[in-house]
DRENMIVO-29221 format. One line per 2 residues: number of its first residue (from 1); their letters; for each residue x, y, z of N, C-alpha, C, O, CB. Coordinates in steps of 0.05 Angstrom, whole numbers, plus 5000, padded with zeros to 4 digits. Glycine has a CB too. Example, Ala and Ser with C-alpha at 12.3 -4.5 7.8 and 13.67 -1.06 7.14 Angstrom:
! residues 2
1) AS) 5264/4886/5156/5246/4910/5156/5264/4934/5156/5285/4934/5169/5226/4911/5181; 5257/4955/5142/5273/4979/5143/5258/5001/5157/5268/5023/5161/5282/4988/5114
//
This chain:
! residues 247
1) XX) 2466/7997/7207/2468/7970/7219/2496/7960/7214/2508/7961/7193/2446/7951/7207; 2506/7948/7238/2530/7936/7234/2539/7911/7221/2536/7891/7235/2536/7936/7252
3) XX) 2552/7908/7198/2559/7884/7191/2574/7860/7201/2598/7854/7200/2566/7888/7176; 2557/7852/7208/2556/7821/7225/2587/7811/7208/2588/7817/7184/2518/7793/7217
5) XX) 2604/7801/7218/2626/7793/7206/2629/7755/7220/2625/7745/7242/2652/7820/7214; 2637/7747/7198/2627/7703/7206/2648/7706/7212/2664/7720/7201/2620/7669/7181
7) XX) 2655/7686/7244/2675/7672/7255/2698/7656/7232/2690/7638/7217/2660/7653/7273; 2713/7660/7233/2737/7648/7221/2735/7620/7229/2733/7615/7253/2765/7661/7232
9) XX) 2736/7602/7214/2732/7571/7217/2747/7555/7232/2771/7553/7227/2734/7559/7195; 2738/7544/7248/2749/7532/7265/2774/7509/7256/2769/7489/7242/2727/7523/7279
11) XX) 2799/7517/7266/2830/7502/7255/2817/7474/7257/2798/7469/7271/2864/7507/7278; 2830/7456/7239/2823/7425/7231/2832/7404/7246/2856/7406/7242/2832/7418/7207
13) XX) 2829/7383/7261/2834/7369/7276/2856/7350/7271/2855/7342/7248/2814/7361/7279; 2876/7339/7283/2893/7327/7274/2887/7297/7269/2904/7280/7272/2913/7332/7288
15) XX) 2864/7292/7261/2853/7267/7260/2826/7263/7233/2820/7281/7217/2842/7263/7293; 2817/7242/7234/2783/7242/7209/2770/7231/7222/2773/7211/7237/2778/7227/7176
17) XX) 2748/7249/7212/2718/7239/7220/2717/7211/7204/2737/7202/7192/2692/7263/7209; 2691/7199/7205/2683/7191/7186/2678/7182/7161/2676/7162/7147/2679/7195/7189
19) XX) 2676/7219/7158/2668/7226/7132/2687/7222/7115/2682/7215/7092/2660/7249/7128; 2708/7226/7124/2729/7221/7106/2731/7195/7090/2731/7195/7066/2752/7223/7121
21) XX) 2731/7168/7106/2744/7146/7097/2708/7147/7073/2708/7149/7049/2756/7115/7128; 2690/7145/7086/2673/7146/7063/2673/7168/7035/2662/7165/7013/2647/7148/7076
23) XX) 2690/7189/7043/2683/7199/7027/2707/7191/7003/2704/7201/6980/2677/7226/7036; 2723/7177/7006/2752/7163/6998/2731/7134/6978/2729/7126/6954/2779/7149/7039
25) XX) 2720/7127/7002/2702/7095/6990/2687/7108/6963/2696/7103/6941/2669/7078/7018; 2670/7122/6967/2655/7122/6942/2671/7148/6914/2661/7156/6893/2619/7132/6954
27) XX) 2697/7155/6926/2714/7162/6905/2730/7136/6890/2738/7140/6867/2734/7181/6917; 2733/7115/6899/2742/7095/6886/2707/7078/6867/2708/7056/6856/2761/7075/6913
29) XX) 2684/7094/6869/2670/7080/6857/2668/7100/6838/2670/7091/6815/2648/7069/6869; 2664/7128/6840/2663/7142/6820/2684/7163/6814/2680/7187/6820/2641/7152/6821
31) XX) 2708/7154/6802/2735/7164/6800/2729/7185/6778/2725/7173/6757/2759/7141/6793; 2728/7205/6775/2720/7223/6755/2720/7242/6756/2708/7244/6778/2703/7222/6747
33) XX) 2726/7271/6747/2717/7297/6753/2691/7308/6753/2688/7332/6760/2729/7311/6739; 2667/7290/6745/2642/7297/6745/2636/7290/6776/2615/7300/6786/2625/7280/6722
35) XX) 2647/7281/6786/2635/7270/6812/2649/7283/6834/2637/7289/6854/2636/7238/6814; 2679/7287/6832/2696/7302/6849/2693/7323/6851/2692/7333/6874/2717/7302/6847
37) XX) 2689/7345/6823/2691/7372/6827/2670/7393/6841/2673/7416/6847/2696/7380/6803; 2641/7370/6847/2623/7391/6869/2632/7379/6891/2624/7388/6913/2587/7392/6868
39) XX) 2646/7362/6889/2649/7359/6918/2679/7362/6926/2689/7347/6943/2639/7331/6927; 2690/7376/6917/2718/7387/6924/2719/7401/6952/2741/7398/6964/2728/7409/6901
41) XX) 2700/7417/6966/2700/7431/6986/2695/7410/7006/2709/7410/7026/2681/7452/6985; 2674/7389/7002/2682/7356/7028/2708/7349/7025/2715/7334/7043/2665/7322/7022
43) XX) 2728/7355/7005/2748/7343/7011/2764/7355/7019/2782/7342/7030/2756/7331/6997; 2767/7376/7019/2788/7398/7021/2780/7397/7053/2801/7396/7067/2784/7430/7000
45) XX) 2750/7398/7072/2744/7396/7089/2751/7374/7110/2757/7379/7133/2726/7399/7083; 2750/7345/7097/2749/7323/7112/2777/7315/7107/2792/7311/7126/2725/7302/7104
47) XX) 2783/7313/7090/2818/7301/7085/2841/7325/7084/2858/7329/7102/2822/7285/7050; 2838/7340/7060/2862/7358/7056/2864/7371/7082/2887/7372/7089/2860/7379/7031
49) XX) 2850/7380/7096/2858/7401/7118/2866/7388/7144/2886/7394/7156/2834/7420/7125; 2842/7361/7153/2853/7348/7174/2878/7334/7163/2894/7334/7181/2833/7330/7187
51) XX) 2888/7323/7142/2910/7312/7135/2939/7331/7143/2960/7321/7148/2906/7306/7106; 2933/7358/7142/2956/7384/7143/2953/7379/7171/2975/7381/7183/2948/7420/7130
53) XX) 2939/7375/7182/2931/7383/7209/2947/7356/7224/2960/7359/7244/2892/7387/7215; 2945/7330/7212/2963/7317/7225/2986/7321/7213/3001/7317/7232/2959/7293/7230
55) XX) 3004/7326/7190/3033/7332/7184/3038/7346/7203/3048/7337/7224/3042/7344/7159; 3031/7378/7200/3047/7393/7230/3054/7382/7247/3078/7380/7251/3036/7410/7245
57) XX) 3027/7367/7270/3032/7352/7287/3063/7337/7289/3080/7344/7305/3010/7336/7285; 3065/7315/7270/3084/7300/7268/3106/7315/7256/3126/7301/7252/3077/7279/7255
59) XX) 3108/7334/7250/3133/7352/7232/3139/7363/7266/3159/7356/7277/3119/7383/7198; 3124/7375/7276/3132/7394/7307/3156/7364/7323/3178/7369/7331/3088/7402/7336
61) XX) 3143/7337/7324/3157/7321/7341/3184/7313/7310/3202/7298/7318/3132/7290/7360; 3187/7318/7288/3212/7304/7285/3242/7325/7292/3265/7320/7288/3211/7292/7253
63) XX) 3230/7349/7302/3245/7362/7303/3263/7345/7322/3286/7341/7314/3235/7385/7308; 3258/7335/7342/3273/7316/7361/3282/7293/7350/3297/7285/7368/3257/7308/7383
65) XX) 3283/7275/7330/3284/7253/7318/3294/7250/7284/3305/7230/7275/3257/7244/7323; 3289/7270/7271/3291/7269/7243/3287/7304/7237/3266/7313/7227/3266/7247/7229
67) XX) 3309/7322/7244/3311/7346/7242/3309/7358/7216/3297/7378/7208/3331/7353/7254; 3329/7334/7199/3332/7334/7167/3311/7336/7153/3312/7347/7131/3344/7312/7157
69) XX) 3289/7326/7161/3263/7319/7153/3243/7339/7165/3221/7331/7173/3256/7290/7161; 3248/7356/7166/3231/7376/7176/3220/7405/7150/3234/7425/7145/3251/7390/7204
71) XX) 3206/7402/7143/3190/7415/7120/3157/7433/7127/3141/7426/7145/3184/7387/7099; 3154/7450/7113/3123/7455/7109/3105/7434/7101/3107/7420/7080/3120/7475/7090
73) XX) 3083/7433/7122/3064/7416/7113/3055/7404/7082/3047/7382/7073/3046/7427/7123; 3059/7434/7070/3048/7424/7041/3061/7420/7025/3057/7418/7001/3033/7438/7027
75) XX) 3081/7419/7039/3114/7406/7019/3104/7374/7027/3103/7364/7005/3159/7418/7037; 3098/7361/7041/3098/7342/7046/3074/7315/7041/3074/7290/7044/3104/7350/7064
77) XX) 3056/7336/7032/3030/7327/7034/3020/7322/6995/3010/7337/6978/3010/7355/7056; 3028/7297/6993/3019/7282/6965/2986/7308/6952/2969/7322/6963/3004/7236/6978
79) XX) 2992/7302/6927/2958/7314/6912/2956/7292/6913/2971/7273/6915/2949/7331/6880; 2923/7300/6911/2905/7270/6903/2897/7269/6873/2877/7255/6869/2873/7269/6922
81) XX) 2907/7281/6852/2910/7277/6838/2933/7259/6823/2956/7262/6829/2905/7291/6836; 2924/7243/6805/2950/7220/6799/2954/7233/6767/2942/7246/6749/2940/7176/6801
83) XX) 2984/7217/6773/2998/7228/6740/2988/7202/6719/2992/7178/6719/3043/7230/6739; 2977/7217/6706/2967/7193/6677/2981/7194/6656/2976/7182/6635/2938/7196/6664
85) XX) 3000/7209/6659/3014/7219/6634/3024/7185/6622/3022/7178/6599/3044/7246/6642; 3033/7169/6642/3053/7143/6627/3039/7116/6642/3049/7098/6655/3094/7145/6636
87) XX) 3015/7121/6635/2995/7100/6661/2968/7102/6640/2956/7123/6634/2986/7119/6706; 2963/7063/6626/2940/7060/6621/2915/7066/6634/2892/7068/6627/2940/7042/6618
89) XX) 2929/7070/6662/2903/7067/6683/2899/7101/6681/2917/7116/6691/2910/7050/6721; 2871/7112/6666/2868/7143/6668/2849/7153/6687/2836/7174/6684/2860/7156/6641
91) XX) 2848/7134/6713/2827/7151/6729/2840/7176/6744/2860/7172/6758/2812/7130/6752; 2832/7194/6743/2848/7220/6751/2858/7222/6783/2874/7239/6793/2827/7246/6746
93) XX) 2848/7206/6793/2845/7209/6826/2860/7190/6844/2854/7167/6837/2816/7204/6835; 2875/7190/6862/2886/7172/6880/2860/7163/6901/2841/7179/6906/2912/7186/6895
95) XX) 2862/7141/6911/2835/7138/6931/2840/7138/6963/2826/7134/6983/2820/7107/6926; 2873/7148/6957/2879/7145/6990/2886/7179/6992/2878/7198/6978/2911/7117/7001
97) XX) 2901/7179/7010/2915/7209/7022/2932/7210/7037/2927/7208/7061/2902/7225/7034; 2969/7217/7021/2983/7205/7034/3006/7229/7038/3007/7249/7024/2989/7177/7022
99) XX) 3020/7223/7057/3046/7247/7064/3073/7238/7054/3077/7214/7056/3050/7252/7099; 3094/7253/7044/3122/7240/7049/3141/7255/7054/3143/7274/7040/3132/7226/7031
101) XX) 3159/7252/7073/3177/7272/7097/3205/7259/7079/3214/7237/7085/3172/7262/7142; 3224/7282/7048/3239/7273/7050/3253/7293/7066/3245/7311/7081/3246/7263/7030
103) XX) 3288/7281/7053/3308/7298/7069/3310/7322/7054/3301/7330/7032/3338/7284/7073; 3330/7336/7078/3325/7366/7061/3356/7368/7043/3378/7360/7050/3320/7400/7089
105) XX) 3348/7380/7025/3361/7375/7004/3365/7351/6974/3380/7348/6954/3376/7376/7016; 3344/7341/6986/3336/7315/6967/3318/7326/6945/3302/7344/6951/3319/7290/6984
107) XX) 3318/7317/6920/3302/7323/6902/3267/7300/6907/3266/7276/6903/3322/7319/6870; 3250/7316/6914/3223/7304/6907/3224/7275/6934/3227/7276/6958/3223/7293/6864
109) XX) 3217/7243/6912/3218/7224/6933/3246/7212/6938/3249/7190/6951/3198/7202/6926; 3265/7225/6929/3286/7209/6925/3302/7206/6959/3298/7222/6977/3305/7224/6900
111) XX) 3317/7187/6959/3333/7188/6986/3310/7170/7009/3289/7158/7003/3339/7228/6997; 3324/7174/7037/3306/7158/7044/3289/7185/7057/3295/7209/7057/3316/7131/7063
113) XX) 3266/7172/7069/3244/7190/7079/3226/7168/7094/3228/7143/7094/3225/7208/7054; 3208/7188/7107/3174/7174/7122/3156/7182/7106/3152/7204/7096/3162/7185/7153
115) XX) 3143/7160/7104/3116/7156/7086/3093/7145/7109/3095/7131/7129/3121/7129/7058; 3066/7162/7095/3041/7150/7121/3023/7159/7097/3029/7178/7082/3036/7171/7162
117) XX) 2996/7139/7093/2966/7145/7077/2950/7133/7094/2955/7115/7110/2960/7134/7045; 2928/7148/7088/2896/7138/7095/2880/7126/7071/2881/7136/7048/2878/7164/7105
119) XX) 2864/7101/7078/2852/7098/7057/2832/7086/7071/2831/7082/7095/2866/7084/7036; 2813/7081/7054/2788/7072/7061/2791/7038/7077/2774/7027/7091/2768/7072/7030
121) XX) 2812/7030/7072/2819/6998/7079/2832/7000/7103/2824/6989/7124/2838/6980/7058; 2859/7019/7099/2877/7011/7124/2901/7042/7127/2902/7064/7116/2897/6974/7114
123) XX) 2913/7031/7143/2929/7064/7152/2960/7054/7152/2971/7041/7170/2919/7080/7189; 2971/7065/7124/3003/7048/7119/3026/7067/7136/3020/7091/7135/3014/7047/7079
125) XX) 3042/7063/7145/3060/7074/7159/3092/7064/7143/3097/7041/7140/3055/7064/7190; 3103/7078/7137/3128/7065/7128/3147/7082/7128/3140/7105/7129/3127/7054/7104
127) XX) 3179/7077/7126/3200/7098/7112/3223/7079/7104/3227/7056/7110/3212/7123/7134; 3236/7094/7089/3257/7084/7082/3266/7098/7050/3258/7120/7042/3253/7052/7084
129) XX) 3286/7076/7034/3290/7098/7006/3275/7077/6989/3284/7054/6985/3328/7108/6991; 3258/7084/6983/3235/7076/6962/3241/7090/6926/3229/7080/6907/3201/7093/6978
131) XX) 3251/7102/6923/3256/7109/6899/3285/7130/6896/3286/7154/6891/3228/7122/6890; 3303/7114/6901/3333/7121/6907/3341/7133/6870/3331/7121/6851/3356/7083/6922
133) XX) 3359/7155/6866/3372/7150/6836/3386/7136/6835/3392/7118/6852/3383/7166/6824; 3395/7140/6814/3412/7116/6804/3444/7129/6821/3462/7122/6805/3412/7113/6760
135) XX) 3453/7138/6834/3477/7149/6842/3466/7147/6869/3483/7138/6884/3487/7179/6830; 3445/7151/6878/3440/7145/6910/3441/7113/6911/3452/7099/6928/3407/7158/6923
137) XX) 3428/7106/6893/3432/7065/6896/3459/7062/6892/3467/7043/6905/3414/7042/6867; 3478/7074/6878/3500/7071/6883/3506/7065/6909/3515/7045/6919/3511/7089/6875
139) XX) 3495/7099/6923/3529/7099/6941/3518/7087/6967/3531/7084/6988/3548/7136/6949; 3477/7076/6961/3472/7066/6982/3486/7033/6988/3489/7021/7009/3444/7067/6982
141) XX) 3493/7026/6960/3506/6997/6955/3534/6991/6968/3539/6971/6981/3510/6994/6925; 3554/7015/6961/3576/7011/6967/3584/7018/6996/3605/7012/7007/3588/7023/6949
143) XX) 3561/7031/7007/3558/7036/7044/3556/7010/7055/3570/7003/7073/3529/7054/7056; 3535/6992/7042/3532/6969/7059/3552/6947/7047/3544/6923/7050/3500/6959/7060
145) XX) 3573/6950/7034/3598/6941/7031/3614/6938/7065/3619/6919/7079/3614/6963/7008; 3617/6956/7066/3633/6960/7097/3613/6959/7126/3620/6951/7148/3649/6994/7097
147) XX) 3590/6969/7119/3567/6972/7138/3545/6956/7143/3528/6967/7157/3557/6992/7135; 3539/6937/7136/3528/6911/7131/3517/6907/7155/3493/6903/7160/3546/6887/7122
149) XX) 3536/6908/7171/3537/6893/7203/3513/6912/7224/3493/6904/7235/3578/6897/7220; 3525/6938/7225/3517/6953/7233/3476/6957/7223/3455/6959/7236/3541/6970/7227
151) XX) 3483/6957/7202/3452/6967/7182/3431/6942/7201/3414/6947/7218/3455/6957/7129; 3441/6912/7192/3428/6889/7205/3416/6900/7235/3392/6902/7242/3452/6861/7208
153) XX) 3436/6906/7248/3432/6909/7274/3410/6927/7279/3395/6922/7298/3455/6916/7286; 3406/6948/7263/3382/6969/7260/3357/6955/7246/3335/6963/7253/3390/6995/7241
155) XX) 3359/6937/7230/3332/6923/7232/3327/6905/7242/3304/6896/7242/3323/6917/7215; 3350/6891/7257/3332/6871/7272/3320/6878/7302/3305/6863/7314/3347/6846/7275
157) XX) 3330/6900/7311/3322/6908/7333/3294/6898/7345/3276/6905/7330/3324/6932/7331; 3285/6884/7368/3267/6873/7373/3244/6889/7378/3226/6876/7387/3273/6859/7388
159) XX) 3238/6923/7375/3214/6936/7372/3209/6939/7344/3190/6932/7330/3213/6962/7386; 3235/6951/7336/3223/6942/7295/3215/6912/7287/3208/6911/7263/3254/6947/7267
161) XX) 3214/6896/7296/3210/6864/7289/3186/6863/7295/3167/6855/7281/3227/6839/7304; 3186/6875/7319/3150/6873/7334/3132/6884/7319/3110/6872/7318/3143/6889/7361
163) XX) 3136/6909/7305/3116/6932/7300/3118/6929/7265/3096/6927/7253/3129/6967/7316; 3136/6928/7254/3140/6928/7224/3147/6900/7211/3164/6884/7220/3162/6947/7218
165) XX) 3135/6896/7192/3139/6868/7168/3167/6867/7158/3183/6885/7151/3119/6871/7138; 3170/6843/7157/3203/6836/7141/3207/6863/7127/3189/6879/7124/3205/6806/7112
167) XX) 3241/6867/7116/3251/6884/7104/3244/6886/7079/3246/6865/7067/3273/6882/7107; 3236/6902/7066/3224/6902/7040/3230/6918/7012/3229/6942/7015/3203/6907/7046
169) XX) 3235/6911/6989/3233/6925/6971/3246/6907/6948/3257/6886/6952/3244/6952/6977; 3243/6922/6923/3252/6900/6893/3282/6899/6894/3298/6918/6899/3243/6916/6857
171) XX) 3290/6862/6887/3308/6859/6887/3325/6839/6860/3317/6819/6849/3307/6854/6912; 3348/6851/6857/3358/6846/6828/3361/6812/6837/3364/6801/6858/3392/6867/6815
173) XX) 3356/6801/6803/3357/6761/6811/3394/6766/6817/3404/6760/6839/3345/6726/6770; 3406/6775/6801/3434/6778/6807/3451/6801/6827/3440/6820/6837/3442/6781/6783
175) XX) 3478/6795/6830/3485/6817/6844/3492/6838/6815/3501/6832/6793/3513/6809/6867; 3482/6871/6826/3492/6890/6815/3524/6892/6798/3544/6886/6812/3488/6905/6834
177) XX) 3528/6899/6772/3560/6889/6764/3577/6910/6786/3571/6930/6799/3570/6896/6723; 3604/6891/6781/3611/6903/6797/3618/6895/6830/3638/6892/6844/3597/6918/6792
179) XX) 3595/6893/6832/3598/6882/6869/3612/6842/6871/3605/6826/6853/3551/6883/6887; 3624/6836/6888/3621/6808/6892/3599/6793/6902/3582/6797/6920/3637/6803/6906
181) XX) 3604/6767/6879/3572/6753/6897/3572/6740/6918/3550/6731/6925/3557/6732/6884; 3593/6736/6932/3596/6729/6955/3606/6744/6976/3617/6734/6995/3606/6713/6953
183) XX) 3601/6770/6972/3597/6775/6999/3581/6780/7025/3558/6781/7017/3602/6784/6999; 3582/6782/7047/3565/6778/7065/3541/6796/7060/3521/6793/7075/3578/6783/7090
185) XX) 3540/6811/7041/3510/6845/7052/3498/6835/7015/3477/6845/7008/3533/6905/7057; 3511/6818/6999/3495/6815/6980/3469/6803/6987/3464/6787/6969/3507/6803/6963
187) XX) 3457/6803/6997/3429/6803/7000/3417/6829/6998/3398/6834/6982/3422/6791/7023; 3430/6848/7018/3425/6876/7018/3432/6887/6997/3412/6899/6989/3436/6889/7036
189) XX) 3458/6893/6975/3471/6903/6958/3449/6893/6935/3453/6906/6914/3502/6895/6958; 3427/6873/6933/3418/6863/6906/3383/6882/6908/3365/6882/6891/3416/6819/6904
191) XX) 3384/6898/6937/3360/6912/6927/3360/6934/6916/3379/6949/6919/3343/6917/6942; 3342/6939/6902/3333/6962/6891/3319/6993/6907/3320/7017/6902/3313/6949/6874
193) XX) 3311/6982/6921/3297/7004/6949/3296/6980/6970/3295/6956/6969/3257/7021/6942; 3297/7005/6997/3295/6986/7028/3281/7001/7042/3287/7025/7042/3322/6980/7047
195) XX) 3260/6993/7056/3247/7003/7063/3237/6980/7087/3244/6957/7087/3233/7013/7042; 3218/6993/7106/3198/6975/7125/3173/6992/7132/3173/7015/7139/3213/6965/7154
197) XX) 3144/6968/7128/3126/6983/7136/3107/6975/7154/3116/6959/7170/3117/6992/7118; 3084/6979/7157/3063/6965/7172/3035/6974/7162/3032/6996/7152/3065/6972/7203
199) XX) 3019/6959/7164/2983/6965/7162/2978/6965/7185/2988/6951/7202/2960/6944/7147; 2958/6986/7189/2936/6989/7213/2916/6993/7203/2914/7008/7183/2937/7010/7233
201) XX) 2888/6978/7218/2870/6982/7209/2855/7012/7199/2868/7033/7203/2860/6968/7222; 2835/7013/7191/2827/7037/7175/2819/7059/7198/2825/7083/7196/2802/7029/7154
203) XX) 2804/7048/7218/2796/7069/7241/2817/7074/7243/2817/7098/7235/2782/7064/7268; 2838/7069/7248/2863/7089/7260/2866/7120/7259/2876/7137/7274/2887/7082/7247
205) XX) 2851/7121/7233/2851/7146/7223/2833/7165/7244/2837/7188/7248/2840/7145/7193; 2815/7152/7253/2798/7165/7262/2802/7169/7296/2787/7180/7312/2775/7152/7251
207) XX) 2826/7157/7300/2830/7159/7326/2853/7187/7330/2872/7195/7317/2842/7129/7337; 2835/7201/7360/2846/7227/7367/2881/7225/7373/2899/7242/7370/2828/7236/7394
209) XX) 2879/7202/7383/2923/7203/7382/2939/7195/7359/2963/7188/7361/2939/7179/7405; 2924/7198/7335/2932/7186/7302/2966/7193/7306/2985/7178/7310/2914/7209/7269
211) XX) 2963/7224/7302/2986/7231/7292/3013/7229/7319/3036/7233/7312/2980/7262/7280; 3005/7221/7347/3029/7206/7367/3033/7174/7356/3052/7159/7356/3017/7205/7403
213) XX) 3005/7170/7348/3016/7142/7340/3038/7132/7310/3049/7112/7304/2988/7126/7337; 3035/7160/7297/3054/7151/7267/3083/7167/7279/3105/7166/7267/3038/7170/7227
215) XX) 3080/7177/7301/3099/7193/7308/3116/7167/7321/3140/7161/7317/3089/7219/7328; 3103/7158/7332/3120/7138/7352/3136/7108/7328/3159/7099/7331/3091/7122/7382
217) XX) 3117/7100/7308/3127/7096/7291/3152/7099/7270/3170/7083/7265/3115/7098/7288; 3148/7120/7262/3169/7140/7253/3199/7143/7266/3221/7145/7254/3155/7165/7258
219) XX) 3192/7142/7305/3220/7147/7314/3233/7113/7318/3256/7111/7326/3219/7166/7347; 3218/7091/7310/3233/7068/7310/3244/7060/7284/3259/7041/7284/3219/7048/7319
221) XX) 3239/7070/7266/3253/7081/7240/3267/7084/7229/3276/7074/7209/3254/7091/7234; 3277/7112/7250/3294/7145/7246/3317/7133/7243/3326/7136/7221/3297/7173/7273
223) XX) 3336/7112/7263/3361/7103/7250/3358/7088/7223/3375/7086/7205/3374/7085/7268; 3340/7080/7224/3344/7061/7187/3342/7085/7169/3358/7086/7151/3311/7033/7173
225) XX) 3322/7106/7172/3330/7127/7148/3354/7137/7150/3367/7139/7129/3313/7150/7145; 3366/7146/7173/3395/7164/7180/3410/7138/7170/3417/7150/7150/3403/7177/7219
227) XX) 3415/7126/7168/3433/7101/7159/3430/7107/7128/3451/7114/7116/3421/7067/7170; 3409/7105/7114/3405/7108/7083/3416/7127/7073/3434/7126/7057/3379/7110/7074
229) XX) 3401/7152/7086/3410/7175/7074/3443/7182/7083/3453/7202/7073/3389/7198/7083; 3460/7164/7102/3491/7180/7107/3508/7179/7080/3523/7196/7072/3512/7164/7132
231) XX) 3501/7155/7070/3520/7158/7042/3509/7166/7025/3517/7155/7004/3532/7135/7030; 3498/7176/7022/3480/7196/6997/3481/7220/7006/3492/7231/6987/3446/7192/6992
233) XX) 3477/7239/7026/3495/7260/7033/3515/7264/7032/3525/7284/7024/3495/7264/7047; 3527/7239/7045/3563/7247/7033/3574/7244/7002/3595/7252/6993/3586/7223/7049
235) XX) 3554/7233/6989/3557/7232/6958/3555/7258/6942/3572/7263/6926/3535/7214/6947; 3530/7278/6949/3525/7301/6951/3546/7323/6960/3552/7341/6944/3505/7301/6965
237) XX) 3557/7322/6984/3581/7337/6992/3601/7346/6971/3614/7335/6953/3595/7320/7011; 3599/7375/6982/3617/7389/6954/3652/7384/6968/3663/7388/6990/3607/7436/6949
239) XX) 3664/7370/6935/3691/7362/6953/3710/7383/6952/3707/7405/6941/3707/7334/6941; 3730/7373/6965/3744/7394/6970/3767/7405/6951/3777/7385/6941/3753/7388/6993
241) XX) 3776/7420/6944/3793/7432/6912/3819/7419/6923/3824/7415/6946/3796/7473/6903; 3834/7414/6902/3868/7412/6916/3871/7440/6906/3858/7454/6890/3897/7384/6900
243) XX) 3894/7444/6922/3917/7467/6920/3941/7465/6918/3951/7475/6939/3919/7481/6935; 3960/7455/6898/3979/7451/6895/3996/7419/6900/4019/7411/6905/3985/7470/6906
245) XX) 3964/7404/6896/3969/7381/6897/3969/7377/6926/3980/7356/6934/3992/7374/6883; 3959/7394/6947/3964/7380/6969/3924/7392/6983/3912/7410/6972/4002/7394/6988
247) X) 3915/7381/7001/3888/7376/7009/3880/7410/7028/3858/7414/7038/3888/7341/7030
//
């Protein structure tokens, strides 16, 4: 008799069921490895795979928009496990499921990038440099010294105004030493990270054009990250040797 051999599983949808956002809800009631680990295969089912399934999606369109940002899915795609190592809070588990597209050549979250999660509440969309080093906050500081003008003009644009919340991120009560306090971009020069984002409600997730819709997001963006990341690349840039005192 011939051995019946099972169909190979059908590839994962670029979108969630259901099941997902519930199965997210009652992980925030029972955050635990007693409760996650039989059910690791619903998750790996309902989130981890459709979640891969929309990165590609949106990784295939930044090729046109954010080339820099183009990675393997699972480079991109957060664990749902959280670090407790330096956090009173020891529940092992994140309750959302989230992606982040940095640049290439950037270490980890650093620099700017696109950020997108699902959670049982709502569907965050965002990018920008959210956790810059201390040498990228540099040289993102001393860019908007001269570039101020230009940067403004990229966020006020009247589809980013429409679609995304004021400019956002922690900002020093003083200016950084060093800089003047009167100049025009110290408002800009006193943050800590810049970023812009938006909430959508929670079905979003569950809608079949998810991943055109963070896509289209994403490309009203793409100049505010390409703006972040130019002086931090050029900070990175290997300089050039003299030779005899001359270039």
């Amino acid at each position: 008799m011939a051995t019946k051999v099972k169909p190979a599983p059908a590839p994962a949808l670029p979108y969630f069921r259901p099941a997902a956002l519930t199965f997210l809800r009652n992980l925030a009631r029972h955050n635990d490895r007693d409760w996650f680990q039989p059910r690791k295969a619903i998750f790996e089912a309902e989130l981890k795979e459709p979640m891969l399934a929309v990165i590609r999606r949106i990784t295939d369109a930044m090729i046109d928009f954010a080339p820099s940002h183009v990675r393997p899915a699972e480079k991109s795609l957060f664990r749902i496990y959280r670090d407790t190592r330096f956090s009173h809070d020891k529940r092992p588990y994140k309750t959302h499921i989230a992606a982040w597209w940095t640049h290439t050549g950037f270490d980890k979250t650093s620099g700017a990038g696109y950020y997108f999660h699902v959670s049982p509440k709502e569907v965050i969309i965002a990018a920008g440099a959210y956790m810059p080093e201390k040498e990228q906050l540099a040289a993102i500081r001393h860019w908007l010294l001269d570039h101020h003008q230009e940067f403004r003009k990229i966020l006020h644009r009247p589809a980013v105004r429409k679609t995304f919340s004021e400019f956002e991120g922690d900002a020093l009560t003083r200016p950084p030493k060093g800089f003047p306090c009167d100049h025009p971009a110290i408002d800009l020069i006193r943050y800590k990270q810049w970023g812009m984002s938006t909430a959508l409600p929670a079905k979003t997730a569950l809608d079949k054009n998810l991943a055109a819709i963070v896509i289209r997001h994403f490309r009203l963006l793409a100049p505010m990250v390409d703006a972040l990341n130019t002086p931090i690349a050029a900070s990175l840039a290997p300089r050039k040797k003299v030779l005899f005192g001359l270039h």
